[in-house]
N, C-alpha and C positions, 0 to 999 in steps of 0.2 A: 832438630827434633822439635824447637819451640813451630815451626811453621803447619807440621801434621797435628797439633792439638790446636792451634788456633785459626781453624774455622768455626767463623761464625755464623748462625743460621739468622731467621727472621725475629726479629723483637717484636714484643707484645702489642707494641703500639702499630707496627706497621700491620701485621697480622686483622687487628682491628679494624683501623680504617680499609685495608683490601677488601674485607668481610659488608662493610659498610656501603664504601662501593657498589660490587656486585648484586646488595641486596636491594640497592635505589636502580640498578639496570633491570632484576629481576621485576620491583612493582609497577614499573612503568609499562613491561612487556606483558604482564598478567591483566591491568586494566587494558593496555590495549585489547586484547585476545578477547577481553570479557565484551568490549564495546562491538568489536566487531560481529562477534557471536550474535549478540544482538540484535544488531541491526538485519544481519543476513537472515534471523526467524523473522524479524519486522518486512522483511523486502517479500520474503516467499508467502506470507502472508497477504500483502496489498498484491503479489504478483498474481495469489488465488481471485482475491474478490475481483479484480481488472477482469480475468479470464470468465468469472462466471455474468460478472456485466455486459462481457462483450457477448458472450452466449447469449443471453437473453436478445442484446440484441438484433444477434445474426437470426433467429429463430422468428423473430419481427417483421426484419428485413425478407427473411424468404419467403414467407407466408404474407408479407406486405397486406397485414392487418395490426392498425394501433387502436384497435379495442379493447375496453377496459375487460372484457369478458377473456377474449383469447388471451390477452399478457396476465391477467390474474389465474388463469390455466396451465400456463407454460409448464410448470413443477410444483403439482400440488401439498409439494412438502415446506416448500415456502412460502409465507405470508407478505405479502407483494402489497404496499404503502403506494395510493395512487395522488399526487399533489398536484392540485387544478392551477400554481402558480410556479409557471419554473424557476421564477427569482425565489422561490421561498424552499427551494429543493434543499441546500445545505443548511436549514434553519427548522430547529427545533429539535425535542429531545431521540433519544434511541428506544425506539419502540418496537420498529421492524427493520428486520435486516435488509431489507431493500424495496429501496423507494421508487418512484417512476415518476415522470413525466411529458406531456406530451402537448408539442405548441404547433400550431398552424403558420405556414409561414409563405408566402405568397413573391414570387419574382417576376419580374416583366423581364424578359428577355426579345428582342426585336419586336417589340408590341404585341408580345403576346405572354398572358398571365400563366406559369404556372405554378400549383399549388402542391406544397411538400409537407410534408411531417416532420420534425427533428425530436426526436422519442433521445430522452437522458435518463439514466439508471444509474441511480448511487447504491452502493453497497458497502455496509457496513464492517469491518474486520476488529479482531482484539478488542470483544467486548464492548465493541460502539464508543474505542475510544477514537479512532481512524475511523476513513471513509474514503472513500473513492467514488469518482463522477466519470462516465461513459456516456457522448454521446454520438447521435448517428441523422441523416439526415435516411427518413423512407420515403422516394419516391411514390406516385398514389400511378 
């Protein structure tokens, strides 16, 4: 008879730290979940502004015009930053969401010259705290 009263169940102590445990498994799986989340709004985000860079420049590229008038045309709902020095493209503040540039750039190939465009378009994402750079080489 004494063996059907003496079960024993969990003590307070054990109870506890079990508790403890699983609550340092749980915070661990919540930052991650939170970090991931994260980043995956941060990726679809820069995955936006890539796609409307590389737009602008397939729209360049097919009209094989790097004029300041036609690329400030492109979508008159954005205000298109035109920078006369491409080294200076990622420098300076956030003012327009997308900036442009455009260098001249000249190859000899079998002795003979020719001359290309490389048009780069940065765009701004998350409040101009990121940025993204597209660039494209247009044939003339």
């Amino acid at each position: 008879m004494n063996n059907r009263f003496n079960n024993q169940g969990f003590t307070l102590i054990e109870l506890i730290i079990s508790i403890a445990i699983l609550s340092i498994i749980l915070v661990s799986f919540m930052s991650l979940l939170g970090n991931g989340t994260k980043n995956v709004f941060s990726m679809g985000h820069k995955t936006q502004a890539v796609a409307e860079a590389q737009s602008i420049i397939d729209t360049v590229y097919n009209a094989g015009d790097t004029s300041d008038t036609f690329i400030q045309n492109i979508d008159p709902s954005t205000n298109y930053q035109k920078i006369d020095d491409c080294n200076l493209l990622e420098s300076g503040t956030y003012t327009y969401r997308v900036r442009y540039c455009v260098e001249e750039i000249t190859n000899t190939i079998n002795g003979n010259d020719y001359t290309q465009d490389v048009i780069s378009v940065l765009v701004f994402y998350n409040n101009g705290k990121n940025y993204t750079v597209v660039s494209s080489i247009i044939p003339r």
